[in-house]
N, CA, C and O atoms as a GROMACS GRO file, in nm:
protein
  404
    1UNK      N    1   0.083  -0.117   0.000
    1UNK     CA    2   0.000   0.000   0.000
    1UNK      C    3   0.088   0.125   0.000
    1UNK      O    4   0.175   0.157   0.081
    2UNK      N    5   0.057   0.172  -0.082
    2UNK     CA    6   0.169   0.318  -0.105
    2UNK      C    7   0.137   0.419  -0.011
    2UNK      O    8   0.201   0.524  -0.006
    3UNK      N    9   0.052   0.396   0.057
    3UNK     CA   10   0.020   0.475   0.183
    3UNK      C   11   0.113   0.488   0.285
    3UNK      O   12   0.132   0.591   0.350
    4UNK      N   13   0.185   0.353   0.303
    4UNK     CA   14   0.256   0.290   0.428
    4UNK      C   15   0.372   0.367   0.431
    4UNK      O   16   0.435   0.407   0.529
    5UNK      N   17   0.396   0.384   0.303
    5UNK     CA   18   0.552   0.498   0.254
    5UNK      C   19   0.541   0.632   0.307
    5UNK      O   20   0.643   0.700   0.322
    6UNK      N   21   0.379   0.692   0.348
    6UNK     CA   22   0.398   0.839   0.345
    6UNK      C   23   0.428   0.905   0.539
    6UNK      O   24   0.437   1.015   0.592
    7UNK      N   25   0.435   0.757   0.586
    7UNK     CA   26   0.464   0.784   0.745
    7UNK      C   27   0.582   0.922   0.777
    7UNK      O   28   0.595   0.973   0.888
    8UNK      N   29   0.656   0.961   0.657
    8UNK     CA   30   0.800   1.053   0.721
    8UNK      C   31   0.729   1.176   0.670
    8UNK      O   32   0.791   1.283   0.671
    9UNK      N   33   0.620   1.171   0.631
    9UNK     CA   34   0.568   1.326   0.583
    9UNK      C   35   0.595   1.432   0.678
    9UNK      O   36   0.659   1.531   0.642
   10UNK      N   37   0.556   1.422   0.786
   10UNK     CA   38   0.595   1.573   0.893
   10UNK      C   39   0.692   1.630   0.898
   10UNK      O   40   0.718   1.742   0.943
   11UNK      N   41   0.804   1.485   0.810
   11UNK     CA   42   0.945   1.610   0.865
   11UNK      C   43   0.991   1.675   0.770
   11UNK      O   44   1.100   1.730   0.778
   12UNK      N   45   0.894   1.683   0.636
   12UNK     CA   46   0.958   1.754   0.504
   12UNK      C   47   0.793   1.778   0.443
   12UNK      O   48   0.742   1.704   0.359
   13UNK      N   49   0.725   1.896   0.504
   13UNK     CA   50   0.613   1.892   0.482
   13UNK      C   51   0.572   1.971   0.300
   13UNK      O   52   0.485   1.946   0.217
   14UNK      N   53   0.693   2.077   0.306
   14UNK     CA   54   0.692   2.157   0.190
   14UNK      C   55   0.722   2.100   0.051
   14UNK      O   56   0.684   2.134  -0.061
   15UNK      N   57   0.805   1.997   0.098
   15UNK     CA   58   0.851   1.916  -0.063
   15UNK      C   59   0.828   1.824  -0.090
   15UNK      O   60   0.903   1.744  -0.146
   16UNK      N   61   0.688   1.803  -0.051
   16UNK     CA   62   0.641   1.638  -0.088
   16UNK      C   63   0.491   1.669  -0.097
   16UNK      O   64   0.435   1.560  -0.086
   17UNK      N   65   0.384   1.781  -0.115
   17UNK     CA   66   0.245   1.833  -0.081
   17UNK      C   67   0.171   1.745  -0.191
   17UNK      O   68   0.088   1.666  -0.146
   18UNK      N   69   0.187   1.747  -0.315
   18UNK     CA   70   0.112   1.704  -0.468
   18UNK      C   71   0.171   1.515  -0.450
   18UNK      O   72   0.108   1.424  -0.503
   19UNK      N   73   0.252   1.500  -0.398
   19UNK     CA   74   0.250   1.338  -0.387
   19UNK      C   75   0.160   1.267  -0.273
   19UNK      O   76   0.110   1.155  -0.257
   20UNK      N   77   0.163   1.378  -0.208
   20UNK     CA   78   0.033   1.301  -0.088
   20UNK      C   79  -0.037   1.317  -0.066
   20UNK      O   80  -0.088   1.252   0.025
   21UNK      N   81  -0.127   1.458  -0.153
   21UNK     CA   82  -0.212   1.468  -0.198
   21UNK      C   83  -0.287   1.320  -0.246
   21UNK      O   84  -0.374   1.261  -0.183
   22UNK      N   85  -0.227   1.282  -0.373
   22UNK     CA   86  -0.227   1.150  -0.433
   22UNK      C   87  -0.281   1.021  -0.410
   22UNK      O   88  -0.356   0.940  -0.464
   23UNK      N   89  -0.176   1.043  -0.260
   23UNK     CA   90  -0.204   0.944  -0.145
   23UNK      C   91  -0.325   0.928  -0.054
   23UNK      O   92  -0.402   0.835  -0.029
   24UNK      N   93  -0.316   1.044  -0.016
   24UNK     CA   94  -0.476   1.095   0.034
   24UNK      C   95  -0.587   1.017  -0.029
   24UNK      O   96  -0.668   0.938   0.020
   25UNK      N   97  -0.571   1.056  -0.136
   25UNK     CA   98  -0.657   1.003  -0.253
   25UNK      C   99  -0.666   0.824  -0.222
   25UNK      O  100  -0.761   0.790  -0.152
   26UNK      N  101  -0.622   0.773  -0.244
   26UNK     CA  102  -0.561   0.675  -0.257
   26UNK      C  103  -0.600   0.569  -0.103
   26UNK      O  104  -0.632   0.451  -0.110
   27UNK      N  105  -0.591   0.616  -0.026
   27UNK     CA  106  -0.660   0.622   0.126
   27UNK      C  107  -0.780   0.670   0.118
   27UNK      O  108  -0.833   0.626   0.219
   28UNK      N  109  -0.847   0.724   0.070
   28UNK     CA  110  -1.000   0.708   0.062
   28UNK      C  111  -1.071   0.676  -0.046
   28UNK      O  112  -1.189   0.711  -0.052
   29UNK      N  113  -1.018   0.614  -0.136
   29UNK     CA  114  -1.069   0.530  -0.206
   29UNK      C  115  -1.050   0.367  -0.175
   29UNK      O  116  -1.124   0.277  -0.213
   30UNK      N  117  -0.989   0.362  -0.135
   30UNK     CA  118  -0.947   0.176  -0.002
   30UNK      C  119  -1.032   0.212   0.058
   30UNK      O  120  -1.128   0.137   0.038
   31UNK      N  121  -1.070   0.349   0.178
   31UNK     CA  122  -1.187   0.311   0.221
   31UNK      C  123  -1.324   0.321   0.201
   31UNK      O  124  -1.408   0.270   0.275
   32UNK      N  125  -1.352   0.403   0.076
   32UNK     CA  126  -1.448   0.338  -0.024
   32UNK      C  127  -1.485   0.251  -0.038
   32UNK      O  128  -1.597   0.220   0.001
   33UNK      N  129  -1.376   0.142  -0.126
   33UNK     CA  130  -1.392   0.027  -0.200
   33UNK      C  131  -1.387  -0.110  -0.085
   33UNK      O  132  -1.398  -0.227  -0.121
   34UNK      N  133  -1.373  -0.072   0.035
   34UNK     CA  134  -1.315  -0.190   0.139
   34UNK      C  135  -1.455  -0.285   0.154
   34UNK      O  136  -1.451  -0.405   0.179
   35UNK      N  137  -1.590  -0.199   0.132
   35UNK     CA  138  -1.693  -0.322   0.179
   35UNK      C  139  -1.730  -0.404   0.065
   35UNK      O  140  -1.784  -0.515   0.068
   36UNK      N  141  -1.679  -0.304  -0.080
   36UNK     CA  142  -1.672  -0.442  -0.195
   36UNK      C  143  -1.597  -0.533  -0.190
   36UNK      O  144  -1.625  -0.650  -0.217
   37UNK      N  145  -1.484  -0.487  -0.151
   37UNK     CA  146  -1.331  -0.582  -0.135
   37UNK      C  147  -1.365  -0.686  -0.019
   37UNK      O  148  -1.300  -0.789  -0.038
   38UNK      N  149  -1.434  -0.693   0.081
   38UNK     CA  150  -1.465  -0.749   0.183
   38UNK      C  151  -1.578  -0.863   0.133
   38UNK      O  152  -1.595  -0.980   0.168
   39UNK      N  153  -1.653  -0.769   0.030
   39UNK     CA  154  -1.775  -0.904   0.022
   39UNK      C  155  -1.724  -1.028  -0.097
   39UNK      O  156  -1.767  -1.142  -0.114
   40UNK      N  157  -1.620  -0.955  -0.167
   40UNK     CA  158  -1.574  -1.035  -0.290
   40UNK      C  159  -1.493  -1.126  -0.179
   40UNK      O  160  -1.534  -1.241  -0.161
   41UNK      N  161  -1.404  -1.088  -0.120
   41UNK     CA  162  -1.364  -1.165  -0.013
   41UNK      C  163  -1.422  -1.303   0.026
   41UNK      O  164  -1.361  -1.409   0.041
   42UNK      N  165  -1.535  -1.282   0.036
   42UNK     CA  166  -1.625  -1.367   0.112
   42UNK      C  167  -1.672  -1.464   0.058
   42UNK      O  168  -1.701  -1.572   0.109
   43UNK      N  169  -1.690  -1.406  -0.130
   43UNK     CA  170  -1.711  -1.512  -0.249
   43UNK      C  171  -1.612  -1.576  -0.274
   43UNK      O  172  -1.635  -1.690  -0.313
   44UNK      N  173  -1.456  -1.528  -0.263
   44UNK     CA  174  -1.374  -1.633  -0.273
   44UNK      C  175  -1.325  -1.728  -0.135
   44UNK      O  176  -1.279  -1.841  -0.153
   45UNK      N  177  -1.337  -1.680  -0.024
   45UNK     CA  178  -1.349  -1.814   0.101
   45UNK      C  179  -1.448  -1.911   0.059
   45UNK      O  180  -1.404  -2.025   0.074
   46UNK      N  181  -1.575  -1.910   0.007
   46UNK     CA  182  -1.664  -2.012  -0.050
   46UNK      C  183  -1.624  -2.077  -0.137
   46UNK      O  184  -1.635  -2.200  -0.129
   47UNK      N  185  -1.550  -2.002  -0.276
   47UNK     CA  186  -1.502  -2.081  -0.349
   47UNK      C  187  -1.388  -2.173  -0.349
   47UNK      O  188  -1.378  -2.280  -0.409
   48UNK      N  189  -1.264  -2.085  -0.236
   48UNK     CA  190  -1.172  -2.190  -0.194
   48UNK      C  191  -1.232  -2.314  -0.077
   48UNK      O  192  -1.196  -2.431  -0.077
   49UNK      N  193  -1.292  -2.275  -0.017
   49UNK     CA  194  -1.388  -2.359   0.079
   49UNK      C  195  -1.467  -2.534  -0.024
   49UNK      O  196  -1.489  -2.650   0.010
   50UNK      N  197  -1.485  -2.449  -0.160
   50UNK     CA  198  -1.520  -2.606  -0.234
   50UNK      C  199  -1.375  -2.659  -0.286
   50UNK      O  200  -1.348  -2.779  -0.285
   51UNK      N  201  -1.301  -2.578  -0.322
   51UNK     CA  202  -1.157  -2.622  -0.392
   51UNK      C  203  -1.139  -2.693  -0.300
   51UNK      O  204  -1.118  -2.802  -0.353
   52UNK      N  205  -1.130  -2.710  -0.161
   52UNK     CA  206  -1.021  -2.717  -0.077
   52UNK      C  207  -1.131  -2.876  -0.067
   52UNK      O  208  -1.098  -2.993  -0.088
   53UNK      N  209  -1.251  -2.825  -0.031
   53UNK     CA  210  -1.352  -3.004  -0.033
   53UNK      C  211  -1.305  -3.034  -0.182
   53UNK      O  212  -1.192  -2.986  -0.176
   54UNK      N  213  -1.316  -3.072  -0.284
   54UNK     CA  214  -1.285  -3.113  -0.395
   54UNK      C  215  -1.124  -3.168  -0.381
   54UNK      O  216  -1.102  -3.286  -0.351
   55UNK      N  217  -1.040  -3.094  -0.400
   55UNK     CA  218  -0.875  -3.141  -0.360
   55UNK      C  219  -0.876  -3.242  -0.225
   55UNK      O  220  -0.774  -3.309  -0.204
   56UNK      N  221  -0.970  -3.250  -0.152
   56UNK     CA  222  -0.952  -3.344  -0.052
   56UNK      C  223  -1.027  -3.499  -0.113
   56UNK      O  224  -0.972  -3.609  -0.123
   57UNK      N  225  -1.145  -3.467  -0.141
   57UNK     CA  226  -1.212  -3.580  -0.209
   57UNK      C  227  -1.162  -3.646  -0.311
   57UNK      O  228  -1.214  -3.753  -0.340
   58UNK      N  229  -1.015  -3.584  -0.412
   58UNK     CA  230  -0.999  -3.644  -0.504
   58UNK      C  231  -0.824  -3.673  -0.416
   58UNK      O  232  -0.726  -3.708  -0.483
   59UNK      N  233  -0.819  -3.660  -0.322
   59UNK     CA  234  -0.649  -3.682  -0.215
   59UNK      C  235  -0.566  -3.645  -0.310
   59UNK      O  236  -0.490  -3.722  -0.370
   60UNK      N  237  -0.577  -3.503  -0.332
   60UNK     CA  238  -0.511  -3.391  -0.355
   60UNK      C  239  -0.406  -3.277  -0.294
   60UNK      O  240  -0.426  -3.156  -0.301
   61UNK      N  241  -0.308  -3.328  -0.243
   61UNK     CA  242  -0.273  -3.260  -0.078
   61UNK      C  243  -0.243  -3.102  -0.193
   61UNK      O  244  -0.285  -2.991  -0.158
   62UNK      N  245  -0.194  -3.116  -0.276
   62UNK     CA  246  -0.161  -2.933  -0.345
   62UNK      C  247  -0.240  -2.863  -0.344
   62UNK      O  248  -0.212  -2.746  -0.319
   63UNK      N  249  -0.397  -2.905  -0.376
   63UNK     CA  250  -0.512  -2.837  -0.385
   63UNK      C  251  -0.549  -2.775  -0.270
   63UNK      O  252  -0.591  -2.660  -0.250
   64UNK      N  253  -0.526  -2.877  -0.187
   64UNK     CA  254  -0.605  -2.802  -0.062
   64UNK      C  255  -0.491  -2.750   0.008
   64UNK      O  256  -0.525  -2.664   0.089
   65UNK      N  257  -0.368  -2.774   0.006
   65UNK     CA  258  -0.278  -2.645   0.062
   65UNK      C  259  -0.273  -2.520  -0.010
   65UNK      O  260  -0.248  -2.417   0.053
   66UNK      N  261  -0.300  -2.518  -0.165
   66UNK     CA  262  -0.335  -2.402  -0.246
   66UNK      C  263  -0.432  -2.313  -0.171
   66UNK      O  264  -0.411  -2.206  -0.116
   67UNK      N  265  -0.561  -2.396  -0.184
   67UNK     CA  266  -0.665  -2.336  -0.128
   67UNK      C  267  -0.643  -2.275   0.031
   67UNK      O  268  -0.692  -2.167   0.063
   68UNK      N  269  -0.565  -2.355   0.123
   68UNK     CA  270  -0.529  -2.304   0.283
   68UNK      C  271  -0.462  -2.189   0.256
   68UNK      O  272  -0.524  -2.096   0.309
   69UNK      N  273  -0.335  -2.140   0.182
   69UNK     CA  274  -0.259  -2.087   0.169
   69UNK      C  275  -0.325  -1.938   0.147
   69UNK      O  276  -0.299  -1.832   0.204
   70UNK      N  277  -0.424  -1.970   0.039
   70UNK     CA  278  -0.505  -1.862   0.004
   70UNK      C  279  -0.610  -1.752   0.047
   70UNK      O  280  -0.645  -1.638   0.018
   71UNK      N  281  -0.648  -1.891   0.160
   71UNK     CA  282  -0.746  -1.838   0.237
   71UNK      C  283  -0.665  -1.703   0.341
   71UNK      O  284  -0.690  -1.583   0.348
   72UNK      N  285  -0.588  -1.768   0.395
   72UNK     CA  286  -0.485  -1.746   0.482
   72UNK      C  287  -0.433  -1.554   0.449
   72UNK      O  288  -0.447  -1.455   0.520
   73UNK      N  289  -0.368  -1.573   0.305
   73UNK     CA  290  -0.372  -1.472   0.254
   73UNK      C  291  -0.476  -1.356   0.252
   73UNK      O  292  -0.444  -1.240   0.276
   74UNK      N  293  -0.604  -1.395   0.223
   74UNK     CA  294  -0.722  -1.289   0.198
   74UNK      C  295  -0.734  -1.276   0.376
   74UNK      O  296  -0.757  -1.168   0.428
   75UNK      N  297  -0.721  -1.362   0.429
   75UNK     CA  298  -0.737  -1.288   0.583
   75UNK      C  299  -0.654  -1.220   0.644
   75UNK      O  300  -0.688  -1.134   0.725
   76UNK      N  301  -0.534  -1.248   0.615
   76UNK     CA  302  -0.404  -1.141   0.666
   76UNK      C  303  -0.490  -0.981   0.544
   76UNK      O  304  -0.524  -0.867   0.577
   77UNK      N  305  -0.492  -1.027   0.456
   77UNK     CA  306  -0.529  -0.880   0.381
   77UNK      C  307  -0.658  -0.849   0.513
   77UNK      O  308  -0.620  -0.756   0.584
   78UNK      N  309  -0.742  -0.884   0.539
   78UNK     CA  310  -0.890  -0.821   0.578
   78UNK      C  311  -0.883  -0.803   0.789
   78UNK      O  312  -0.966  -0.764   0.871
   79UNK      N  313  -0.752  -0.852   0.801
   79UNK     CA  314  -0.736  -0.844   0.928
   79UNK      C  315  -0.647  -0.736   0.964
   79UNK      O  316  -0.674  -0.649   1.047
   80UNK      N  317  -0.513  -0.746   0.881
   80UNK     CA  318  -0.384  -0.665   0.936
   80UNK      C  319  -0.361  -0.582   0.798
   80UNK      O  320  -0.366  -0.460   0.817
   81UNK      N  321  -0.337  -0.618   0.670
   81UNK     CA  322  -0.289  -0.505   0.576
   81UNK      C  323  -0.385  -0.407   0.573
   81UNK      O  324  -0.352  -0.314   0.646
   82UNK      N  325  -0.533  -0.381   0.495
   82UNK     CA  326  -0.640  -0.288   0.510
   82UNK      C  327  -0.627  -0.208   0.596
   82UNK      O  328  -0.601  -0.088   0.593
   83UNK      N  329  -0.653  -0.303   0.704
   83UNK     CA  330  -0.686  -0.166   0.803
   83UNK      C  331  -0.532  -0.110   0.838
   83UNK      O  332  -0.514   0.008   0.868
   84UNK      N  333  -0.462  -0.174   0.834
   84UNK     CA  334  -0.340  -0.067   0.893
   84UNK      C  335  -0.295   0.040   0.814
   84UNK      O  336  -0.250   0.151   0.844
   85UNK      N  337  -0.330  -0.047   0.642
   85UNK     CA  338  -0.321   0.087   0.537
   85UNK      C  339  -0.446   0.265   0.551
   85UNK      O  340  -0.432   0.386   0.533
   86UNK      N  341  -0.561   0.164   0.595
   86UNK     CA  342  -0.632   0.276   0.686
   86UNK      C  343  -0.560   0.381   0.789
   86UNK      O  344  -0.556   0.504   0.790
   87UNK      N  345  -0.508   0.282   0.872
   87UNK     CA  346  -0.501   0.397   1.016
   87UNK      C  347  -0.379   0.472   0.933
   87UNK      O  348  -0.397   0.593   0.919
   88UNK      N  349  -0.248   0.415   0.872
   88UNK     CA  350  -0.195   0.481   0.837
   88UNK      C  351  -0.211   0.611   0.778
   88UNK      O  352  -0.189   0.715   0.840
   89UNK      N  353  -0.251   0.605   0.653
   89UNK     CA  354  -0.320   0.686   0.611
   89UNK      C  355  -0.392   0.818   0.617
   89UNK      O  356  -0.377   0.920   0.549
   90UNK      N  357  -0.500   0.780   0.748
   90UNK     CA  358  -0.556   0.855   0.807
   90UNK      C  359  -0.459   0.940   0.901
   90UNK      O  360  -0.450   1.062   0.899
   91UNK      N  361  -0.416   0.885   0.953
   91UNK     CA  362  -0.267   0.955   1.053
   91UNK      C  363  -0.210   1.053   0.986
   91UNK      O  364  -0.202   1.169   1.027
   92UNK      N  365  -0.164   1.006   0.869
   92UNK     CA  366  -0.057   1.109   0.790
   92UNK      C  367  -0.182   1.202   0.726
   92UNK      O  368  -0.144   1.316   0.702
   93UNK      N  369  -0.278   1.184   0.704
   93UNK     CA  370  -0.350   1.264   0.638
   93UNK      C  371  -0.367   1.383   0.757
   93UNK      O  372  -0.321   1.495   0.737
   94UNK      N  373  -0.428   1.352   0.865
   94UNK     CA  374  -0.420   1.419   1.017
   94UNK      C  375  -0.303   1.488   1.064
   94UNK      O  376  -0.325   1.579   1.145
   95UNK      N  377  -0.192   1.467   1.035
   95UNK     CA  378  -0.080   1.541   1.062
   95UNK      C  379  -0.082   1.643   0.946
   95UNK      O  380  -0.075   1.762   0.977
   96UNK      N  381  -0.091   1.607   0.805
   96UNK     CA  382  -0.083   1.658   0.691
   96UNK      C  383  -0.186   1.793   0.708
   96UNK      O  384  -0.150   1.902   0.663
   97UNK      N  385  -0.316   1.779   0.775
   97UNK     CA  386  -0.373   1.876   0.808
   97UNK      C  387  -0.353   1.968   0.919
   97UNK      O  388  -0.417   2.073   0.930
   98UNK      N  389  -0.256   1.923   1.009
   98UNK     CA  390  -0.245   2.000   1.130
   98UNK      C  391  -0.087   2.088   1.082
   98UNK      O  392  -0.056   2.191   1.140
   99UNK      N  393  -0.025   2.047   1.003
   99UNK     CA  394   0.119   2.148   0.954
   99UNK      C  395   0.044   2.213   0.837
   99UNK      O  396   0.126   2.275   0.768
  100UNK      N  397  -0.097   2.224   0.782
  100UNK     CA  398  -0.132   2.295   0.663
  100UNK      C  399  -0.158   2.388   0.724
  100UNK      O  400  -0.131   2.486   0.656
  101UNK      N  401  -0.212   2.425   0.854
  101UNK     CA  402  -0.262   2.550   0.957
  101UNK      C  403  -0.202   2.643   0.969
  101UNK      O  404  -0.242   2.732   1.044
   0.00000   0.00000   0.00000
């Protein structure tokens, strides 16, 4: 998340304004798009949820570690990356407004 990069903004507020602008941007459109991203989410745990029954029924051990692996993935995204790209974000955006004063 290119958000995560803009944490050193306070200490060079003048020569970096139109890139984090950008960013800004960029941070509220993630949190826009997060309850689509969340429900598509949800269509693919179902779908790895049959992969993973299917790869077992046919004693498939790749399939269904594919499918674990994956799952695994979309939940680190919906647990720890999202939202931290959130708070981040929001932080620097919050500082970004308190040195614009």
């Amino acid at each position: 998340m290119p958000c995560l990069r803009s944490a050193y903004w306070h200490r060079c507020p003048g020569q970096v304004r139109m890139q984090y602008d950008r960013r800004f941007e960029m941070t509220d459109k993630l949190e826009a798009e997060m309850p689509t991203m969340l429900s598509e989410h949800k269509e693919i745990a179902a779908a790895l949820k049959n992969l993973k029954d299917a790869a077992t029924a046919e004693n498939k051990p790749a399939g269904v570690q594919f499918a674990e692996h994956l799952a695994a993935h979309a939940q680190t995204e919906e647990e720890i990356t999202y939202p931290t790209a959130l708070l981040i974000g929001r932080y620097v955006k919050s500082k970004a407004t308190e040195c614009a004063r």
